[in-house]
C-alpha positions as YAML, in Angstrom:
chain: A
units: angstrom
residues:
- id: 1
  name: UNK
  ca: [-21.92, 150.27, 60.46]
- id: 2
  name: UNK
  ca: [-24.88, 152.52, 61.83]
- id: 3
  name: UNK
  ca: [-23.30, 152.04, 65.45]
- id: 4
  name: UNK
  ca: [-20.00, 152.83, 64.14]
- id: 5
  name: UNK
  ca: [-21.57, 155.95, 62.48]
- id: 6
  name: UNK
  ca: [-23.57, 156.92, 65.37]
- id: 7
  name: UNK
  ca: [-20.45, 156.68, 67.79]
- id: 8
  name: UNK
  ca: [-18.05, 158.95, 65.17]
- id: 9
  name: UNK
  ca: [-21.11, 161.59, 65.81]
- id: 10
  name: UNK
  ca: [-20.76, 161.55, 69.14]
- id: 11
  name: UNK
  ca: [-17.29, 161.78, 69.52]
- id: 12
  name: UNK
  ca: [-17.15, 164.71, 67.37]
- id: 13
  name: UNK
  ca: [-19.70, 166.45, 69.30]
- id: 14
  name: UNK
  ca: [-17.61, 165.58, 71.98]
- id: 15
  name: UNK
  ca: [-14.34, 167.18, 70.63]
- id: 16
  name: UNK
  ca: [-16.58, 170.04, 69.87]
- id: 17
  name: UNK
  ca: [-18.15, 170.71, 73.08]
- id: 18
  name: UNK
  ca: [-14.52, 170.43, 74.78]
- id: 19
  name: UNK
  ca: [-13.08, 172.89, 72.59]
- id: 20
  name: UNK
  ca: [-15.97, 175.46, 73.36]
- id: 21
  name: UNK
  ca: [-15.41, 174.64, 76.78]
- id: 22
  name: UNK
  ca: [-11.24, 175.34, 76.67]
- id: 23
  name: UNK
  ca: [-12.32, 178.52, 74.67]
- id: 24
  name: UNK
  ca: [-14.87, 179.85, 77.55]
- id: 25
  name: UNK
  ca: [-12.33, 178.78, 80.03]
- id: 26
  name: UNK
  ca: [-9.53, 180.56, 78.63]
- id: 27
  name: UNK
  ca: [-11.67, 184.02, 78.33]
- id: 28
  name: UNK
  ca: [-12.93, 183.41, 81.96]
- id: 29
  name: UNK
  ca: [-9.79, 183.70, 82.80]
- id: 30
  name: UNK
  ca: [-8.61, 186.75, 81.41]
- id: 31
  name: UNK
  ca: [-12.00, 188.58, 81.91]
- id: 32
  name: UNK
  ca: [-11.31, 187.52, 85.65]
- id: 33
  name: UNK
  ca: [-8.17, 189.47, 85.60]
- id: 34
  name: UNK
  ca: [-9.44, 192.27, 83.81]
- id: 35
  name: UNK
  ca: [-12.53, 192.92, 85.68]
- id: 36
  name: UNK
  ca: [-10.32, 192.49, 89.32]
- id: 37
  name: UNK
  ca: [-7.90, 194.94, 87.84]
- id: 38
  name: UNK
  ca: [-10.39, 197.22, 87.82]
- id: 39
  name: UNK
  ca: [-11.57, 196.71, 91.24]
- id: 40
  name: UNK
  ca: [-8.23, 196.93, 92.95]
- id: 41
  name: UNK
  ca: [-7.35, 200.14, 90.79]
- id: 42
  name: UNK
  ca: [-10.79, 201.65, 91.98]
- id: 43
  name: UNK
  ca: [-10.30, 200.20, 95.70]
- id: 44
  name: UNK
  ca: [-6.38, 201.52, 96.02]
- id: 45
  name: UNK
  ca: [-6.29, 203.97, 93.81]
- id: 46
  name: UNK
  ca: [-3.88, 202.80, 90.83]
- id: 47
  name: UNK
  ca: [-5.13, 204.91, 88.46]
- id: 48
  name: UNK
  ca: [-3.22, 208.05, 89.54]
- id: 49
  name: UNK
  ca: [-0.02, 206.44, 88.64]
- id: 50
  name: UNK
  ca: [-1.20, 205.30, 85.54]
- id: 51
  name: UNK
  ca: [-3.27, 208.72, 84.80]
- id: 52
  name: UNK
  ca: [0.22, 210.40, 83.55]
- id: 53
  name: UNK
  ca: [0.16, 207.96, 80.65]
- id: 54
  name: UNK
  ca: [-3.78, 207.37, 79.81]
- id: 55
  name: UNK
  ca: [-4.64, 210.95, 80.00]
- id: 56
  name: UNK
  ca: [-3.22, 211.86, 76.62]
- id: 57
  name: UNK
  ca: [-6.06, 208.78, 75.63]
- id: 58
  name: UNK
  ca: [-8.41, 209.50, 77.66]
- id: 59
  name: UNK
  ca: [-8.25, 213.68, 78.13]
- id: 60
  name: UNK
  ca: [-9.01, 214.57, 74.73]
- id: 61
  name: UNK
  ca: [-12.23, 212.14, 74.44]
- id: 62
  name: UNK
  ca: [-13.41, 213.27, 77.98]
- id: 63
  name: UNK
  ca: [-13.60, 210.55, 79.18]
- id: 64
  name: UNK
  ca: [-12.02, 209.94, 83.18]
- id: 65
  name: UNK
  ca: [-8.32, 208.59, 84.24]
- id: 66
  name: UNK
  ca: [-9.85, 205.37, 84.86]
- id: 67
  name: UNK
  ca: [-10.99, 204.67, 81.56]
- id: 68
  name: UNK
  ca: [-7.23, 204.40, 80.40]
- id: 69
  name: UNK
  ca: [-6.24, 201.65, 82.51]
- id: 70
  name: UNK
  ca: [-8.45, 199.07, 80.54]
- id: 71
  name: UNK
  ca: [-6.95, 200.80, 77.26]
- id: 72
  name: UNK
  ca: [-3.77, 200.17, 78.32]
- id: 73
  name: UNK
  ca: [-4.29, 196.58, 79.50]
- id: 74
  name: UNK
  ca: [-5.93, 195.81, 76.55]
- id: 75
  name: UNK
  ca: [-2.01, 195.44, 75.12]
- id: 76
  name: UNK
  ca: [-1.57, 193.03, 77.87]
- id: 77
  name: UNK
  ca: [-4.86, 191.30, 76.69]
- id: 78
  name: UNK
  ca: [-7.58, 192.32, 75.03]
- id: 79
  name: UNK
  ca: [-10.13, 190.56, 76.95]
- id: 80
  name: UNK
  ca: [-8.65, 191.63, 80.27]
- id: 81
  name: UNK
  ca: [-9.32, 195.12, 78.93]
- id: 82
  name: UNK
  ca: [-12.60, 194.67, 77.62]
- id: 83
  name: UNK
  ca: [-13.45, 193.38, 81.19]
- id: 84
  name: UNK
  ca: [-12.48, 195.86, 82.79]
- id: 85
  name: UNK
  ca: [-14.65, 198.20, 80.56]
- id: 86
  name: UNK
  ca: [-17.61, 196.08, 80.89]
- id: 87
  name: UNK
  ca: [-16.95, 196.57, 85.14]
- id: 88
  name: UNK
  ca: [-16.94, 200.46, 84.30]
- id: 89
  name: UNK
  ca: [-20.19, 199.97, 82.34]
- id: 90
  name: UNK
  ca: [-22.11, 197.74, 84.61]
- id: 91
  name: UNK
  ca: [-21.15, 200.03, 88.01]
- id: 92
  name: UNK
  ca: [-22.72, 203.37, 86.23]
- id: 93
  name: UNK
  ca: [-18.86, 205.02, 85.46]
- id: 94
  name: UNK
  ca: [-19.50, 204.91, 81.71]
- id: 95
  name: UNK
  ca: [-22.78, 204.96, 79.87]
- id: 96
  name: UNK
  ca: [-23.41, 203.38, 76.43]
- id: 97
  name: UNK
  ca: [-22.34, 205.98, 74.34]
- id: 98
  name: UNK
  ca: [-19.26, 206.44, 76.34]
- id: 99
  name: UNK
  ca: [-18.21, 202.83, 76.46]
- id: 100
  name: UNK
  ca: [-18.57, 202.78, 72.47]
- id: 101
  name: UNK
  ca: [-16.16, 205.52, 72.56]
- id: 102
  name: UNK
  ca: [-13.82, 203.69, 74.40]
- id: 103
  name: UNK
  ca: [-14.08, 200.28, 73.20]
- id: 104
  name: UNK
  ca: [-13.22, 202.02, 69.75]
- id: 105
  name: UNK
  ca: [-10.15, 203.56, 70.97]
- id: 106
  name: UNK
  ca: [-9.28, 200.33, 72.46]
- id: 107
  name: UNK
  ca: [-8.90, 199.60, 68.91]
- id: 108
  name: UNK
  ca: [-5.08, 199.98, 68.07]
- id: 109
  name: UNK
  ca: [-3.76, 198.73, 71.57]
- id: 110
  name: UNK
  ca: [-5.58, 195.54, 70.84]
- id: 111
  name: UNK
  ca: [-3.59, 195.36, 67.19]
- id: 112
  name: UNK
  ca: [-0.21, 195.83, 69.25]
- id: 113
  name: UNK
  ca: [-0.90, 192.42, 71.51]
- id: 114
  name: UNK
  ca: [-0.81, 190.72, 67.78]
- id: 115
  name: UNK
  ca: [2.22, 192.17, 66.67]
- id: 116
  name: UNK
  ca: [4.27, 189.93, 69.10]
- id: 117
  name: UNK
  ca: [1.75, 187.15, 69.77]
- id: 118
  name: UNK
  ca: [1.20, 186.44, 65.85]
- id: 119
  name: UNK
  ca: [2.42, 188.68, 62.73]
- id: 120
  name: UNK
  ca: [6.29, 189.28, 64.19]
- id: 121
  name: UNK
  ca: [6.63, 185.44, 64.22]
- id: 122
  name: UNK
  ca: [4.45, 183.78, 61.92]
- id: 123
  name: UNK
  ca: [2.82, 186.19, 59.57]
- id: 124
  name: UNK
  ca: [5.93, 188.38, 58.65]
- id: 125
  name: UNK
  ca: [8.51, 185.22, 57.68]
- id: 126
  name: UNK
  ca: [5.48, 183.80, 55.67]
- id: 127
  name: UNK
  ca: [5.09, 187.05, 53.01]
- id: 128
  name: UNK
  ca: [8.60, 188.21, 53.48]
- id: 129
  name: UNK
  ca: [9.79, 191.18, 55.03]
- id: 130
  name: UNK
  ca: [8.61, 193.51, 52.17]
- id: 131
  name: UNK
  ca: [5.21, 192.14, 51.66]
- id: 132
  name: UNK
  ca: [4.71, 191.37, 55.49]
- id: 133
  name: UNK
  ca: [5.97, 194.47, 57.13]
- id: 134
  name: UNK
  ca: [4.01, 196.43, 54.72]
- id: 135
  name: UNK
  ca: [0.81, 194.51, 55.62]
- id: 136
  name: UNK
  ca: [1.31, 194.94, 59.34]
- id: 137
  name: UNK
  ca: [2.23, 198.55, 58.83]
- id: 138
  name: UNK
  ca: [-1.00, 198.97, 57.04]
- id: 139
  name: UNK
  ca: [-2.99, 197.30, 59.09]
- id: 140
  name: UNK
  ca: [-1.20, 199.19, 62.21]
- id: 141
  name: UNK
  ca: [-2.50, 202.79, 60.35]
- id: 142
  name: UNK
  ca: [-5.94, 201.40, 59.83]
- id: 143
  name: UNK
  ca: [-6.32, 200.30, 63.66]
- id: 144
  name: UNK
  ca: [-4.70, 204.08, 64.42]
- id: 145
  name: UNK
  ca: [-7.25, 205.42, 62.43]
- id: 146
  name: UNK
  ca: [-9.97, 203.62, 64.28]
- id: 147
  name: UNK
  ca: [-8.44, 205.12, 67.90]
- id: 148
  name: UNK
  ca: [-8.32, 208.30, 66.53]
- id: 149
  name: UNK
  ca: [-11.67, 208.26, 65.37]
- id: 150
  name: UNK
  ca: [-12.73, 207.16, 68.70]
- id: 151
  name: UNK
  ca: [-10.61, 210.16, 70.36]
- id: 152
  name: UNK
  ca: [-12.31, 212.96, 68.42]
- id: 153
  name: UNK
  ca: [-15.62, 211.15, 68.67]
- id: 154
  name: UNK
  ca: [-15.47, 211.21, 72.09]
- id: 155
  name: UNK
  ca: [-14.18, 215.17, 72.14]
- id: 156
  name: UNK
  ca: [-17.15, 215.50, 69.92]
- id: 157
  name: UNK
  ca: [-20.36, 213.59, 71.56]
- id: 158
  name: UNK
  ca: [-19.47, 213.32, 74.79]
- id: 159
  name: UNK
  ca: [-19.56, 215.84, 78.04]
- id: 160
  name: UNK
  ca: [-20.32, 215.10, 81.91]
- id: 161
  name: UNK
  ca: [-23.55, 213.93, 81.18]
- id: 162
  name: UNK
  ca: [-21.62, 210.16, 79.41]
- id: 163
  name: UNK
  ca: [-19.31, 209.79, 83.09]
- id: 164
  name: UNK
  ca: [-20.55, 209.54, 86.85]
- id: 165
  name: UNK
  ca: [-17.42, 210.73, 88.21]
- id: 166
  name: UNK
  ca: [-18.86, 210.03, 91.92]
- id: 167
  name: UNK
  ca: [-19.42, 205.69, 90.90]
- id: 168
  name: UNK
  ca: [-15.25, 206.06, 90.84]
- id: 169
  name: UNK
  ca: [-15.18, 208.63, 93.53]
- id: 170
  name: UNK
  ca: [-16.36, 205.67, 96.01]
- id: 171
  name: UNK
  ca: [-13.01, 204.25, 96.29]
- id: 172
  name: UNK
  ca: [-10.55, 205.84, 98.09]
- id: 173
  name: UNK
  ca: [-7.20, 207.68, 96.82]
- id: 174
  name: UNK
  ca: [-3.41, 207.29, 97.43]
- id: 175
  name: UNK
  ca: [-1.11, 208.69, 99.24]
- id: 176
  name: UNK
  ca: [2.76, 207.86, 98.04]
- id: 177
  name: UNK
  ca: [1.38, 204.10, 97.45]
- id: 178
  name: UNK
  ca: [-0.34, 203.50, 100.79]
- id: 179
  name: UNK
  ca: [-4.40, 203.33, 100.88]
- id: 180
  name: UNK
  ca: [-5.60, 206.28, 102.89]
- id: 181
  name: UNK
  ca: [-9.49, 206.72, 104.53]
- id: 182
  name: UNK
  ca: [-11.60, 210.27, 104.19]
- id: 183
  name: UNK
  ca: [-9.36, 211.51, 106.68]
- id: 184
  name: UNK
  ca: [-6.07, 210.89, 105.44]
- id: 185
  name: UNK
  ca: [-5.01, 208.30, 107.61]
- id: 186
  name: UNK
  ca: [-3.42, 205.25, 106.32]
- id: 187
  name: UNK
  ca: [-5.44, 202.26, 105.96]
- id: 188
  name: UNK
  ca: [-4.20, 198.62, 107.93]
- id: 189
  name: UNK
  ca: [-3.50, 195.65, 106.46]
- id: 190
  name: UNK
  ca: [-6.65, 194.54, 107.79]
- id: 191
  name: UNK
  ca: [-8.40, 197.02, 105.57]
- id: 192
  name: UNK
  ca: [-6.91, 196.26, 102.33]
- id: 193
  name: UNK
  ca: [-7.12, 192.74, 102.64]
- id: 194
  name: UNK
  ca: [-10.71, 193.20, 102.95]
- id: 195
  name: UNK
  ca: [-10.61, 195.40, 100.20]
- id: 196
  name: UNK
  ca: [-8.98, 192.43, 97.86]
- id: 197
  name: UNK
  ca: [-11.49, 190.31, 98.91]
- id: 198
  name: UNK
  ca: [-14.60, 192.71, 98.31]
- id: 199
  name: UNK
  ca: [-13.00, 192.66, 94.27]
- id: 200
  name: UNK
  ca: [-13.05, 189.07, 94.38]
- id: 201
  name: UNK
  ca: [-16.28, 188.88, 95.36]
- id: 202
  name: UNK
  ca: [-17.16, 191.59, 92.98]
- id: 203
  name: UNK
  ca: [-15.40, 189.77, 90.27]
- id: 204
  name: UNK
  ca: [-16.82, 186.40, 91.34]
- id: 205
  name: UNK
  ca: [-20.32, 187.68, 90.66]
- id: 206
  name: UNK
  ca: [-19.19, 189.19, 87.10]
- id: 207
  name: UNK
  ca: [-18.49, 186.00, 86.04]
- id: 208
  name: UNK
  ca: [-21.34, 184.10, 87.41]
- id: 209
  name: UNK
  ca: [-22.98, 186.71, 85.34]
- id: 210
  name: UNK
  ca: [-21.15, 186.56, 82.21]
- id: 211
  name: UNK
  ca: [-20.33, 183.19, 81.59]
- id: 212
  name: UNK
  ca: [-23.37, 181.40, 81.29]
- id: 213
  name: UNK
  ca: [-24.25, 183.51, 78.62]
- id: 214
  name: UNK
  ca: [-20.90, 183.26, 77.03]
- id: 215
  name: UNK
  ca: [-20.70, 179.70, 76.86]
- id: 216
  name: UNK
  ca: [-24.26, 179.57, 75.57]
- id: 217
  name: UNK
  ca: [-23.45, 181.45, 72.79]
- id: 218
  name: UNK
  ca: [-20.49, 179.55, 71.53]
- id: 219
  name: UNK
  ca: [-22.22, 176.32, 71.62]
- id: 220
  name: UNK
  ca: [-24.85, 177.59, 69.42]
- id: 221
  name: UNK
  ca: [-21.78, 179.01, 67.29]
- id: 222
  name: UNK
  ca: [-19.76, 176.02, 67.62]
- id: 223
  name: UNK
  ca: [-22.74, 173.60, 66.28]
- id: 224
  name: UNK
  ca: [-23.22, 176.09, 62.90]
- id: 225
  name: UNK
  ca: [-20.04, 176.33, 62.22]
- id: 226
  name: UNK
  ca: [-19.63, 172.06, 62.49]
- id: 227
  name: UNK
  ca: [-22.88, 171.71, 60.78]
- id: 228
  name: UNK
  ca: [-22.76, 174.73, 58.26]
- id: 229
  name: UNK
  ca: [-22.36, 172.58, 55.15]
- id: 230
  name: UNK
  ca: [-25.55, 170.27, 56.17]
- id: 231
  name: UNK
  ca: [-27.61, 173.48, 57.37]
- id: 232
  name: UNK
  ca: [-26.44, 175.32, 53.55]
- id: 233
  name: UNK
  ca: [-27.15, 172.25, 51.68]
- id: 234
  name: UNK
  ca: [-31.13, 172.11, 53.72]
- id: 235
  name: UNK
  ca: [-31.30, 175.89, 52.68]
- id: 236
  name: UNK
  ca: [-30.50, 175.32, 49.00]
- id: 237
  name: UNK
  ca: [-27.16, 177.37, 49.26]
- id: 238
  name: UNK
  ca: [-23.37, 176.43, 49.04]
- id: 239
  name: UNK
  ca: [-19.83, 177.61, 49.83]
- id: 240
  name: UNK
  ca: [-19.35, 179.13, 46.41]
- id: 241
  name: UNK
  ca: [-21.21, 182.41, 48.05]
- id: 242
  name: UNK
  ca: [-17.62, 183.17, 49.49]
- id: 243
  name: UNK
  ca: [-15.78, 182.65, 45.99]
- id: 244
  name: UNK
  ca: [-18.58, 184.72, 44.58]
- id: 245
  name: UNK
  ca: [-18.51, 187.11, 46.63]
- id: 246
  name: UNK
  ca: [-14.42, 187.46, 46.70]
- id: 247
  name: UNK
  ca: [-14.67, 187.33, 42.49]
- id: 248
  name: UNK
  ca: [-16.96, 190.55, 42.81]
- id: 249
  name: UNK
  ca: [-14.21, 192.52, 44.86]
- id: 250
  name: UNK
  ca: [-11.38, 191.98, 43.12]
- id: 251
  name: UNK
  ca: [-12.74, 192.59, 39.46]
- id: 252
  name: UNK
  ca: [-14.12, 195.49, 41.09]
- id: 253
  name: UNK
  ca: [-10.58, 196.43, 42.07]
- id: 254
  name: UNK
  ca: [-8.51, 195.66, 39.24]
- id: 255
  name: UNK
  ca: [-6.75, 192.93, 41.20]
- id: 256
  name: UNK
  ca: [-5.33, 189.69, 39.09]
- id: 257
  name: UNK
  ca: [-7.49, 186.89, 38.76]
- id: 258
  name: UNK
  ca: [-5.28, 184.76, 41.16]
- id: 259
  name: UNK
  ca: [-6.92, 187.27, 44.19]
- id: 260
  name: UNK
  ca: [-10.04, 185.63, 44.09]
- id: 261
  name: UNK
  ca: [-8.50, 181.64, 45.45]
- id: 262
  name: UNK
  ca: [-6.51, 184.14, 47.96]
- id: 263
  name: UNK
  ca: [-9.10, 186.20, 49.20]
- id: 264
  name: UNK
  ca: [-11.72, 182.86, 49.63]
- id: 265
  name: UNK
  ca: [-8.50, 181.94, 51.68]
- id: 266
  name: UNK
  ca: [-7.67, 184.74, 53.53]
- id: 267
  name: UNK
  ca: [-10.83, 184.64, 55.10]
- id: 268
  name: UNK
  ca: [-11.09, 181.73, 56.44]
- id: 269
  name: UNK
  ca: [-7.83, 181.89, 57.82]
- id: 270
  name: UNK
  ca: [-4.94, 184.24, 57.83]
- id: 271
  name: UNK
  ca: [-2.46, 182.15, 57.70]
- id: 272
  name: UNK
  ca: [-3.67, 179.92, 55.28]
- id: 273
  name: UNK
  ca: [-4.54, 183.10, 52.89]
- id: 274
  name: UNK
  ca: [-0.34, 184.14, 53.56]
- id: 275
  name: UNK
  ca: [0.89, 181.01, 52.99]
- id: 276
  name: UNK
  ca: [-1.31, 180.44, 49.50]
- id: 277
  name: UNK
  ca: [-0.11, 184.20, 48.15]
- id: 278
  name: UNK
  ca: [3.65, 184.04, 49.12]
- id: 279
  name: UNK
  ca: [4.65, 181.93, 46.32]
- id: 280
  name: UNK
  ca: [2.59, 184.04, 43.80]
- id: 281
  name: UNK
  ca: [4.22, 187.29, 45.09]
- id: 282
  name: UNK
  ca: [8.05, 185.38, 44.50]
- id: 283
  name: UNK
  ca: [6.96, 184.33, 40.95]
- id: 284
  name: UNK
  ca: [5.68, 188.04, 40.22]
- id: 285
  name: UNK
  ca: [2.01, 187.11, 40.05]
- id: 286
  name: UNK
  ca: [1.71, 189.77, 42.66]
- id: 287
  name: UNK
  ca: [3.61, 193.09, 43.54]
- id: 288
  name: UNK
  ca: [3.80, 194.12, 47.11]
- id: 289
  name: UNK
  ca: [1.06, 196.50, 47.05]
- id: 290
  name: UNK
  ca: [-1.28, 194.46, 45.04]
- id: 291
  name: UNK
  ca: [-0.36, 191.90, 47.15]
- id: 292
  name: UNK
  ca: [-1.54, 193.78, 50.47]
- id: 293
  name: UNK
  ca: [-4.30, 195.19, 48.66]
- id: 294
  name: UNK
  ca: [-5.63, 191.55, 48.33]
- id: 295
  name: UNK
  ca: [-5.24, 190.57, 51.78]
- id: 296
  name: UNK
  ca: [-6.92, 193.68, 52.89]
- id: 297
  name: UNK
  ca: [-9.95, 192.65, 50.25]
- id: 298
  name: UNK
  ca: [-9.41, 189.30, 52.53]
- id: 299
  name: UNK
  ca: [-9.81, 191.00, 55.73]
- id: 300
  name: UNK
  ca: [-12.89, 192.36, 54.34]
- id: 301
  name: UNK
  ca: [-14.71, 189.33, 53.56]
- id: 302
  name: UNK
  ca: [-13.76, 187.56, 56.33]
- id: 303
  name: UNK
  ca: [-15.47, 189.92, 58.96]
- id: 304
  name: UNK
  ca: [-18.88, 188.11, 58.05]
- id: 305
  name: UNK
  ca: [-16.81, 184.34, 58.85]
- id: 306
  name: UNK
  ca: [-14.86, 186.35, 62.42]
- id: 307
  name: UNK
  ca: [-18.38, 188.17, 63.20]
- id: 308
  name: UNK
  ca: [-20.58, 185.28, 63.55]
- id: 309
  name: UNK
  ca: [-17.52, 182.90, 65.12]
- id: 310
  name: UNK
  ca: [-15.81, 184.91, 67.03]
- id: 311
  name: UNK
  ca: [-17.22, 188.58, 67.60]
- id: 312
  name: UNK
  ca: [-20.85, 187.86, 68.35]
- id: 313
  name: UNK
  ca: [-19.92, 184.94, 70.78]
- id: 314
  name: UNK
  ca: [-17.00, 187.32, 72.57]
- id: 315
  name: UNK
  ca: [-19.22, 190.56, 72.12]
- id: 316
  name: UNK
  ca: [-22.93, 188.55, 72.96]
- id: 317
  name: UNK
  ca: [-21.13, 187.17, 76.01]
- id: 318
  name: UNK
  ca: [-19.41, 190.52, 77.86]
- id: 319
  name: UNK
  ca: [-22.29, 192.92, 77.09]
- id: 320
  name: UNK
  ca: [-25.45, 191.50, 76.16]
- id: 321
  name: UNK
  ca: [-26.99, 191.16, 72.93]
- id: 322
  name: UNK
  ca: [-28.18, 194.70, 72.84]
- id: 323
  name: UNK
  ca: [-25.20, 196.56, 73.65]
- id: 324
  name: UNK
  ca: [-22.95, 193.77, 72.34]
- id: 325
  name: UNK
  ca: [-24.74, 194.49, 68.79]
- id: 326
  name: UNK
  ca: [-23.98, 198.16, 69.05]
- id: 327
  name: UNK
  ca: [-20.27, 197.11, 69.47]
- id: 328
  name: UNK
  ca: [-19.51, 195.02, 66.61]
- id: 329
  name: UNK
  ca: [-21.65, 197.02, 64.77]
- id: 330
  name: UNK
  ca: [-19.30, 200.07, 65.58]
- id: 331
  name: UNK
  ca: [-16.39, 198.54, 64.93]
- id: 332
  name: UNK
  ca: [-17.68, 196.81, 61.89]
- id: 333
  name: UNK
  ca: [-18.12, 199.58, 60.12]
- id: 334
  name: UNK
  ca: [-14.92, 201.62, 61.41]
- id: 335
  name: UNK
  ca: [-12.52, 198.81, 60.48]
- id: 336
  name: UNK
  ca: [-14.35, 198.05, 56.91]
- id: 337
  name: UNK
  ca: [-14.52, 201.92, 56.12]
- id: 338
  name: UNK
  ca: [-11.10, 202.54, 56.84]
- id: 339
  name: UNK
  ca: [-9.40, 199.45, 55.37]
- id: 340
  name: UNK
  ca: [-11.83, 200.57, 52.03]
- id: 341
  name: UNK
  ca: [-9.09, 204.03, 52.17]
- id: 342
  name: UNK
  ca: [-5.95, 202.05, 52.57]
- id: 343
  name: UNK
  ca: [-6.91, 200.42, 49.05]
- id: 344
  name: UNK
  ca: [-7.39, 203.61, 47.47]
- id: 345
  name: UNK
  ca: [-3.98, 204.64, 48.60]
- id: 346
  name: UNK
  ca: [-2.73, 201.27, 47.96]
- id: 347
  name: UNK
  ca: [-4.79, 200.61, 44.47]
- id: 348
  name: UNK
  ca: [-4.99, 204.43, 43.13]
- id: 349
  name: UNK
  ca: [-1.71, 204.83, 41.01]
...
């Protein structure tokens, strides 16, 4: 029985360890693409074509053309775009302060890649079209907010001093598509393969960087999140914190009682909190604002779960712990202060 024990341990840590290994993989991957995205667009000048868009973004925050091509790519993927601001960051383009400016008006492109990747098809025919839309549409105003907050923030704190200019200024310009030298003259194929392989090499060493520490860091994650109920019962504490803690919120907002199973729900997992509060909304336990209102209280309590699973591994592992705690820090406290005015609007009669 004690070998049988002993071997169910191990292959759990097993299926553990692979799973933090698919999940490092899988953000290798896109960080790859992001941060060689943003050494071709520096090496053949893709950011003038994509300038036309970006600069209504990026213009108004001062920050440079460049900056918008990892906000728009974050659509694509959010990591890819996060890479690509981590390459802007690490080569001098962007200091701190500007890179928290941009990371927070990454914020609403990176709530677009969801709408089709997760609350179109599974969150929306869950709640309904009433209750879901007007969840997504809420939570679409709140992440709006939080770009627009990084916009003026950036028209407000930052000048020339946040941007090196000249760290872009290296690589040279376009001409009608074609790379072009100092001189003007147009650039062989010779030259531009080299210049593919100098961000491949570039990228290469971003990642030999990055995910060391990345992987690291979910392992540490992985094994507190398996062991949580062992390490809470050694510390004298227990789930009920979350139930607690969910209890406290909704009393405080005049929700129904049934918010408090929801919420606990909720954050843990979205789609287990949607599923649990559909029924309630059909049988009229719930209208479609209160409704929202408690999935919102959800999304609240669950940024303490998504933090220390997901956000300080992701975060920890592109910037460092320093910087990387400035980020979720920021957007922390944008995303909790502006969900806290969609309930007054939702809650306040």
């Amino acid at each position: 029985m004690a070998l049988s024990a002993q071997l169910r341990r191990v292959s759990s840590l097993v299926a553990l360890l692979s799973d933090v290994l698919v999940r490092v993989l899988r953000i290798a991957v896109f960080l790859s693409i992001g941060v060689f995205l943003a050494n071709l667009a520096v090496a053949f000048g893709l950011v003038e074509k994509i300038a036309v868009v970006s600069q209504y973004l990026t213009g108004p925050a001062n920050l440079p053309d460049e900056v918008g091509t990892a906000i728009l790519t974050t659509t694509a993927s959010p990591t890819a775009g996060y890479g690509m601001l981590a390459d802007f960051r690490d080569s001098g383009v962007l200091d701190d302060r500007a890179t928290l400016v941009a990371v927070t008006i990454n914020t609403f492109f990176g709530f677009a890649q969801h709408i089709v990747t997760f609350y179109a098809p599974i969150l929306i025919p869950i709640l309904g079209a009433r209750v879901g839309v007007l969840y997504v549409t809420t939570r679409g105003l709140v992440a709006l907010a939080i770009t627009l907050t990084g916009i003026a923030a950036g028209a407000v704190l930052l000048d020339g001093s946040n941007v090196d200019h000249a760290a872009m200024a290296e690589g040279p310009t376009t001409d009608g598509g074609a790379a072009v030298d100092d001189t003007g003259a147009a650039v062989d194929d010779g030259a531009n393969r080299d210049r593919v392989r100098e961000a491949l090499g570039e990228t290469g060493e971003k990642l030999g960087d990055v995910l060391p520490r990345l992987a690291a860091i979910y392992v540490v994650v992985a094994l507190l999140v398996a062991y949580s109920e062992e390490i809470l019962a050694l510390a004298g504490g227990s789930g009920q914190a979350l139930s607690v803690t969910a209890d406290g919120l909704t009393g405080l907002l005049g929700l129904p009682g049934a918010a408090v199973p929801v919420v606990a729900a909720f954050a843990l997992d979205t789609t287990s909190g949607a599923v649990v509060i559909a029924p309630l909304v059909e049988n009229g336990t719930f209208t479609a604002r209160t409704a929202v209102a408690t999935m919102l209280v959800g999304g609240i309590v669950s940024f303490a779960v998504s933090t220390f699973k997901r956000s300080i591994p992701f975060q920890y592992g592109i910037w460092g712990r320093d910087f990387g705690s400035k980020v979720i820090a920021v957007n922390t406290g944008l995303k909790i202060g502006w969900i806290a005015l969609a309930l007054v609007f939702l809650l306040v009669p």
